[in-house]
DSSP file (Angstrom, degrees, kcal/mol; ACC not computed):
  #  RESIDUE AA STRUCTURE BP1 BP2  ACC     N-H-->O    O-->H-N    N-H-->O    O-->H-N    TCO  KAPPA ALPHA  PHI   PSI    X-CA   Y-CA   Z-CA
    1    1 A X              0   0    0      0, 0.0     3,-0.0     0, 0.0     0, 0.0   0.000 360.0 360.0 360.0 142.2  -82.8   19.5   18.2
    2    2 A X     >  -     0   0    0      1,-0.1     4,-1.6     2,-0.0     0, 0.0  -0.201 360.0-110.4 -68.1 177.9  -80.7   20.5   21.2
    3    3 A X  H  > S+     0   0    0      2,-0.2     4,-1.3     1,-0.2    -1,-0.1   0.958 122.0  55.4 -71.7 -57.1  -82.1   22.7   23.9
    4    4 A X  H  > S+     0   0    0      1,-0.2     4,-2.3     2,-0.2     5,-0.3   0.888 110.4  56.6 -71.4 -22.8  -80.0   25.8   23.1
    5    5 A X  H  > S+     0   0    0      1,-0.2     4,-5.7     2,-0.1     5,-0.4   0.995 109.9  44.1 -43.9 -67.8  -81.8   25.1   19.3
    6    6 A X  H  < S+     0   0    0     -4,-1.6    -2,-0.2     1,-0.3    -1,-0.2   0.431 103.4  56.0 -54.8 -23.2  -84.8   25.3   20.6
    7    7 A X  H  X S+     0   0    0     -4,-1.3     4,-1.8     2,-0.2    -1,-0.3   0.701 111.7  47.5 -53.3 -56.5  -84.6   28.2   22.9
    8    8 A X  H  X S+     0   0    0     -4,-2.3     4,-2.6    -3,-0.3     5,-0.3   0.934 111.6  54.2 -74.6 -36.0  -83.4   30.5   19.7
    9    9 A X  H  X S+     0   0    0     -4,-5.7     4,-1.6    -5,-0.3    -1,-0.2   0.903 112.3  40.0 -55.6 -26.2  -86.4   28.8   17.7
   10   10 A X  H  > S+     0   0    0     -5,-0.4     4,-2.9     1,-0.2    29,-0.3   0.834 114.9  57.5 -96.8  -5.7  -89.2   29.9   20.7
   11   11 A X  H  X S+     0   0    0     -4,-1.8     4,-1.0     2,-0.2    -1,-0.2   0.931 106.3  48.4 -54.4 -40.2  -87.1   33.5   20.8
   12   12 A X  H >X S+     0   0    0     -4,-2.6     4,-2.0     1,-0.2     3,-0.6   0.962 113.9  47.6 -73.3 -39.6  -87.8   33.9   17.1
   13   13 A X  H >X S+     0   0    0     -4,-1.6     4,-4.4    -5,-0.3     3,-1.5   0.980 105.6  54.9 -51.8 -49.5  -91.3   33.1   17.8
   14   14 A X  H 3X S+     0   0    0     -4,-2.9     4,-0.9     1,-0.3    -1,-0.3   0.789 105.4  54.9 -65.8 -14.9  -91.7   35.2   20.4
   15   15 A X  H <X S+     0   0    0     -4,-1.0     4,-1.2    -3,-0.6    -1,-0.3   0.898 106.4  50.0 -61.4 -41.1  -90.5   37.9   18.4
   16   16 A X  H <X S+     0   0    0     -4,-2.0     4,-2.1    -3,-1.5    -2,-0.2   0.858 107.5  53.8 -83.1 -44.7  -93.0   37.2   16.0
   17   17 A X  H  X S+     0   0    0     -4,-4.4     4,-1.9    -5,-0.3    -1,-0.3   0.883 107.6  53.3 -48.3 -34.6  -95.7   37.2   18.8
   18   18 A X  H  X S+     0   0    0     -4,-0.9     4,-2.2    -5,-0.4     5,-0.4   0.906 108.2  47.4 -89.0 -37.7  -94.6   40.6   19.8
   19   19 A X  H  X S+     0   0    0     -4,-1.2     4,-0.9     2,-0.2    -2,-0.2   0.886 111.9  53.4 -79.3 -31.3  -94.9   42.1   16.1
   20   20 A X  H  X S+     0   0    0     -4,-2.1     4,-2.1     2,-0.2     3,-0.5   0.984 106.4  54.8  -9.0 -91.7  -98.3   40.5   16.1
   21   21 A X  H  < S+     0   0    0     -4,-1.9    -2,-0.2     1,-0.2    -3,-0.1   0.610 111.5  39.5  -7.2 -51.7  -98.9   42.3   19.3
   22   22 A X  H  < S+     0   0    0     -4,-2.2     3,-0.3     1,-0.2    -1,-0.2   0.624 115.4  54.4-104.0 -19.2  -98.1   45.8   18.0
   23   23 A X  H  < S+     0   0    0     -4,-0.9     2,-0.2    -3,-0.5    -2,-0.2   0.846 125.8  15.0 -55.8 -47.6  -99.7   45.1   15.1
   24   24 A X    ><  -     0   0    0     -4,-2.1     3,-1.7     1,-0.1    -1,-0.3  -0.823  66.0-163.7-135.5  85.2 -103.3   43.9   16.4
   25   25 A X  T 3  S+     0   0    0     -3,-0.3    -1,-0.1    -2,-0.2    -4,-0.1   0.947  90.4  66.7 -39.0 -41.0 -103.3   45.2   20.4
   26   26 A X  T 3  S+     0   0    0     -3,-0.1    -1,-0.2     2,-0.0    -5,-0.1   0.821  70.1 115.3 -58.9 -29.2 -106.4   42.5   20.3
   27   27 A X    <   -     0   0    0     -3,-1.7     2,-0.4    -7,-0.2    -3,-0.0  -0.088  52.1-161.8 -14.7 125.4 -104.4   39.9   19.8
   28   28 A X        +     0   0    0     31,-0.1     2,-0.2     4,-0.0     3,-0.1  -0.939  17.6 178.6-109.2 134.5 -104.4   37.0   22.9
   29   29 A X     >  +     0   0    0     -2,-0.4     4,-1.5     1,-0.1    31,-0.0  -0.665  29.9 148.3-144.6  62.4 -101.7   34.5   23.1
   30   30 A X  H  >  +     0   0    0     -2,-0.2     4,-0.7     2,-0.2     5,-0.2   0.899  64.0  52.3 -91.2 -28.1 -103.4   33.3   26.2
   31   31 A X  H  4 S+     0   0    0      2,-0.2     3,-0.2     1,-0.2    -1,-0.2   0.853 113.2  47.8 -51.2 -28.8 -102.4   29.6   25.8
   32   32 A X  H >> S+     0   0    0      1,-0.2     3,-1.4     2,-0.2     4,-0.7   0.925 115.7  40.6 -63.6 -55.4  -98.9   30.8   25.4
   33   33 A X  H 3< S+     0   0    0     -4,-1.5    -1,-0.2     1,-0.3    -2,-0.2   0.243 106.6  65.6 -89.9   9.5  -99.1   33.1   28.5
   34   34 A X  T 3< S+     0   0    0     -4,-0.7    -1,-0.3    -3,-0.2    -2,-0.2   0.412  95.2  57.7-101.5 -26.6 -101.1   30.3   30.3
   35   35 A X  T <4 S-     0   0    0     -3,-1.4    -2,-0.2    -5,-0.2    -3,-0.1   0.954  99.9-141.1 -80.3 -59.9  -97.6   27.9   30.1
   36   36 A X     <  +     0   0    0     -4,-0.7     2,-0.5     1,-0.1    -3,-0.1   0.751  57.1 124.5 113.1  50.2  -95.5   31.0   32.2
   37   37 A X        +     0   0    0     -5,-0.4     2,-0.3    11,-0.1    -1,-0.1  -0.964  38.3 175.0-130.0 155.8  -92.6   30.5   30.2
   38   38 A X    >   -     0   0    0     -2,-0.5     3,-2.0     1,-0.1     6,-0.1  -0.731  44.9 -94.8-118.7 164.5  -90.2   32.3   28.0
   39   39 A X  T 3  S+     0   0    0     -2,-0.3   -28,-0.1   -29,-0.3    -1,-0.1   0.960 116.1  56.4 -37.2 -63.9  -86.9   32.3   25.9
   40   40 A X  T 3  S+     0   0    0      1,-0.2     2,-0.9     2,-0.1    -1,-0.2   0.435  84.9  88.2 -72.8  13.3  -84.6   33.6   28.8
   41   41 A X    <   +     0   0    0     -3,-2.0     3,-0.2     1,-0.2    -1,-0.2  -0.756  42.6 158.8-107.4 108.5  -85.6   30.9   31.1
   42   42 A X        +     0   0    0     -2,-0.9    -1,-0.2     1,-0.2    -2,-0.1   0.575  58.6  80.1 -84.1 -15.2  -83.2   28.7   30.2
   43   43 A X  S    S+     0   0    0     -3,-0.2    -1,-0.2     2,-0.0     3,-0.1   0.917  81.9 107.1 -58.0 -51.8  -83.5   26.7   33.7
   44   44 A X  S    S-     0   0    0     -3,-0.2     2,-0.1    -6,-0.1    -7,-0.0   0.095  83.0-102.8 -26.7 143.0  -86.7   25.2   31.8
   45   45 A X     >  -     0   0    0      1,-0.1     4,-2.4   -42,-0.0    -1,-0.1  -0.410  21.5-124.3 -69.1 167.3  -86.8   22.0   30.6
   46   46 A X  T  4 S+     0   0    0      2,-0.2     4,-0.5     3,-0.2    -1,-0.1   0.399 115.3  54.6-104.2   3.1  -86.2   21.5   27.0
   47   47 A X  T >> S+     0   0    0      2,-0.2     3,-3.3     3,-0.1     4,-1.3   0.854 103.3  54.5 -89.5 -70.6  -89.5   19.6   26.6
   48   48 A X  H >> S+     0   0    0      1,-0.2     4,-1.9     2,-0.2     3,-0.6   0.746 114.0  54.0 -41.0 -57.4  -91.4   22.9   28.4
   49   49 A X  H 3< S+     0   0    0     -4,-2.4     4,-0.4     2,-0.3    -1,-0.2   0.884 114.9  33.6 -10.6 -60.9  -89.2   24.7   25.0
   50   50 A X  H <> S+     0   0    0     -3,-3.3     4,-1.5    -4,-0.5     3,-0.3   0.804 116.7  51.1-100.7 -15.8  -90.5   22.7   22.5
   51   51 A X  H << S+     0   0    0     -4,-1.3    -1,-0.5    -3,-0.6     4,-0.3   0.959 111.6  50.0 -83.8 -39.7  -94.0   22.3   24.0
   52   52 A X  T  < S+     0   0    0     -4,-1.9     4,-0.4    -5,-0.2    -2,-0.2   0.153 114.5  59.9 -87.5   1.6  -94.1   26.7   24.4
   53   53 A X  T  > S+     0   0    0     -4,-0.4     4,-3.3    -5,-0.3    -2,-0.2   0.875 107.5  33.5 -92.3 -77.6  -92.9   26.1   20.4
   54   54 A X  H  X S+     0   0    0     -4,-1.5     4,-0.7     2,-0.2    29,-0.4   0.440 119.3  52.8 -81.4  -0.4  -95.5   24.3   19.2
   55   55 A X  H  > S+     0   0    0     -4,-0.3     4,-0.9     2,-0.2    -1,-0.2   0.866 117.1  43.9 -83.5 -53.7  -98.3   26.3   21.6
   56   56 A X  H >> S+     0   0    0     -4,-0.4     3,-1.9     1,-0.2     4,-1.0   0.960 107.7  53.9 -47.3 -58.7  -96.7   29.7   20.2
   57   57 A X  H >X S+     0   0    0     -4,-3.3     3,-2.3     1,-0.2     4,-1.4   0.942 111.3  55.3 -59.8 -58.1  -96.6   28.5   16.5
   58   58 A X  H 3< S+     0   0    0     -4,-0.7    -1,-0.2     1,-0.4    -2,-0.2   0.707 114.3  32.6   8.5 -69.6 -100.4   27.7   17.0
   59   59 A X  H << S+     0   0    0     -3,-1.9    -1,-0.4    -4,-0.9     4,-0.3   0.286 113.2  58.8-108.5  11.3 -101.5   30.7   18.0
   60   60 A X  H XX S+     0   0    0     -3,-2.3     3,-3.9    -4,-1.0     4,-1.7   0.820 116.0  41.6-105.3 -92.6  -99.0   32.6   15.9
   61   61 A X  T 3< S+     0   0    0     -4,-1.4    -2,-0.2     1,-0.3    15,-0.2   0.506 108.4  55.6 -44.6  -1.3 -100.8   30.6   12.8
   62   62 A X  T 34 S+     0   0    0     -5,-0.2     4,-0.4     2,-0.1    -1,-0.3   0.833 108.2  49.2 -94.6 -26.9 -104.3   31.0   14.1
   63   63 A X  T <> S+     0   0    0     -3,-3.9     4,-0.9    -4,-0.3    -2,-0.2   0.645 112.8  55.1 -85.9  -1.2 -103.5   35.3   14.2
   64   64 A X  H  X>S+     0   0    0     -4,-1.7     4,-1.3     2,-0.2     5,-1.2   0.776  98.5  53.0 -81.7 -31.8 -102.3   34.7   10.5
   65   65 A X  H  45S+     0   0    0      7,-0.2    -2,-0.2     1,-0.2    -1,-0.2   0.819  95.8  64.7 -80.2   1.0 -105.3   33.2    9.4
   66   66 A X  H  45S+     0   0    0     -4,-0.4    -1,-0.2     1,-0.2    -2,-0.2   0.940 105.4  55.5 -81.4 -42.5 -107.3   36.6   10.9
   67   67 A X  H  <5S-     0   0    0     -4,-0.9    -1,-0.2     1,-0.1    -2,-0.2   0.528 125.0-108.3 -93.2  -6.0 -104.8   38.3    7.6
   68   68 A X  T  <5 +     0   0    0     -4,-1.3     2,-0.4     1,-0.3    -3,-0.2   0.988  62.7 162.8 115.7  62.3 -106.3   35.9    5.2
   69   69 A X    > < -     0   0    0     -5,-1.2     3,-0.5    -8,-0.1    -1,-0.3  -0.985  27.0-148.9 -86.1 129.4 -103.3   33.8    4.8
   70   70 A X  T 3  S+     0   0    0     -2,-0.4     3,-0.2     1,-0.3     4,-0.1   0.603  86.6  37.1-100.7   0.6 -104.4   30.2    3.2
   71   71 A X  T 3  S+     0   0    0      1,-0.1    -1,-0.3     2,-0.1     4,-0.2  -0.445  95.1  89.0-110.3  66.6 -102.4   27.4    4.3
   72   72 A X  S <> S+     0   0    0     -3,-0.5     4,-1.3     3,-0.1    -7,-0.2   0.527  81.0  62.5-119.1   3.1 -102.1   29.0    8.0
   73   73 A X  H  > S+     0   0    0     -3,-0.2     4,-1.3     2,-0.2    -2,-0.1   0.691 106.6  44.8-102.7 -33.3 -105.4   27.1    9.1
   74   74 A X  H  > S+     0   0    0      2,-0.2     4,-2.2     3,-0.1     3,-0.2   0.937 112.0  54.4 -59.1 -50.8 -103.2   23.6    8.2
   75   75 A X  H  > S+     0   0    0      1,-0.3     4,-0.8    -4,-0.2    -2,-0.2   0.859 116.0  41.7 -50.8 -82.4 -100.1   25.2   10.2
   76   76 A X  H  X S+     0   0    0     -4,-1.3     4,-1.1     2,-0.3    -1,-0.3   0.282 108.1  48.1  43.0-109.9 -102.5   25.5   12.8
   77   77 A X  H >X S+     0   0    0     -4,-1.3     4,-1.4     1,-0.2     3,-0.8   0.975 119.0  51.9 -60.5 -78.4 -104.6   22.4   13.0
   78   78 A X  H >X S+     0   0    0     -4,-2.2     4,-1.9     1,-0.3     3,-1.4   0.747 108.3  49.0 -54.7 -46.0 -100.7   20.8   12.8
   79   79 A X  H 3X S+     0   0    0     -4,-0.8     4,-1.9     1,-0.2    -1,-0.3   0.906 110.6  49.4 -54.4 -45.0  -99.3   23.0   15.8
   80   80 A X  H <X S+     0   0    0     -4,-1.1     4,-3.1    -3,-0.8    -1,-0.2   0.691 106.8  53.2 -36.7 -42.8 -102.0   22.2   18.0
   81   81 A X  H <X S+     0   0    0     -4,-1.4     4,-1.6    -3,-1.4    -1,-0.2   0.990 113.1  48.7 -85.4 -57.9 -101.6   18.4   17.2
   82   82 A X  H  X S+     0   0    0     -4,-1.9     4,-2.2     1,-0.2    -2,-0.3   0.873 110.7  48.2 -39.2 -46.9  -97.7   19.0   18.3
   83   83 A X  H  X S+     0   0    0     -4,-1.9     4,-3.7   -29,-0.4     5,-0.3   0.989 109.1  52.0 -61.3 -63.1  -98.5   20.7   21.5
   84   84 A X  H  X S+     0   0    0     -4,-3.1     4,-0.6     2,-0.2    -1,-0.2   0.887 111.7  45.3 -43.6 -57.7 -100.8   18.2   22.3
   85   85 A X  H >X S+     0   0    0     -4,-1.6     3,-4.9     2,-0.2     4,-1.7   0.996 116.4  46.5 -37.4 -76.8  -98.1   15.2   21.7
   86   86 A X  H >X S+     0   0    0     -4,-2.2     3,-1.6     1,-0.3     4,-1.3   0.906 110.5  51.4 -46.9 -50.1  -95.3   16.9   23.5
   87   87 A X  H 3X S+     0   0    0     -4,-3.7     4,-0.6     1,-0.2    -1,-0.3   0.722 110.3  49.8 -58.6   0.3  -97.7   17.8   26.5
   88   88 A X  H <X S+     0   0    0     -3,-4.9     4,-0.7    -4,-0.6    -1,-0.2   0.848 118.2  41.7 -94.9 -34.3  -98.7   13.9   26.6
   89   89 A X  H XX S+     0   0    0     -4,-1.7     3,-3.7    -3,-1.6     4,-1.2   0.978 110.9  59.4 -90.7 -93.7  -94.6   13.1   26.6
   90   90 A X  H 3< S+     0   0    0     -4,-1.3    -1,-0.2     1,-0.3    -2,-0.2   0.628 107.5  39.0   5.5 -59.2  -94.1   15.7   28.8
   91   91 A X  H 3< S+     0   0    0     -4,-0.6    -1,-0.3    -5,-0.3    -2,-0.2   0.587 109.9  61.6-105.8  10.4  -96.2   14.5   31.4
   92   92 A X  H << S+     0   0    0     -3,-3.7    -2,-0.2    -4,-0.7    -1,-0.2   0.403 101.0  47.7-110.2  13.1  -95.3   11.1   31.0
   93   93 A X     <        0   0    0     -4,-1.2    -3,-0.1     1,-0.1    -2,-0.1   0.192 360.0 360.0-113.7  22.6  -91.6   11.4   31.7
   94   94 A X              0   0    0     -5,-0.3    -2,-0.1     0, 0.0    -1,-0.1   0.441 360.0 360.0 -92.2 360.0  -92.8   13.5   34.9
């Protein structure tokens, strides 16, 4: 994916974190808010993107599995295992 892909992919997410949000105030998307980045910082690299992608989608599917949804506990397990990968790539082309 290009960067500017990847940017509108963690926008939509973050949309979807925000309807989350207003949905369940209890919600945490502290791993998320733990990276410090968002869509509009485009300055970011486009590994911090896709690594804040696969942190969001995470924790997006772990507040899905709170609504009983049944494959969101796979999604999950599988962002987690992406976020992990990118941050390992990530800090080996630093």
């Amino acid at each position: 994916m290009h960067k500017e892909e990847l940017i509108t992919l963690h926008q939509m997410l973050s949309n979807i974190k925000d309807y989350f949000e207003s949905v369940n105030p209890d919600l945490k998307f502290t791993q998320y808010y733990s990276l410090k980045i968002i869509p509009s910082q485009i300055h970011k690299s486009k590994m911090e993107h896709k690594h804040a992608i696969f942190v969001l989608g995470n924790e997006i599917a772990d507040a899905m599995k709170d609504v009983e949804f049944s494959a969101s506990g796979r999604i999950s397990a599988r962002m987690k295992e992406l976020a992990e990968k990118t941050l390992k790539e990530m800090e080996y082309y630093q």
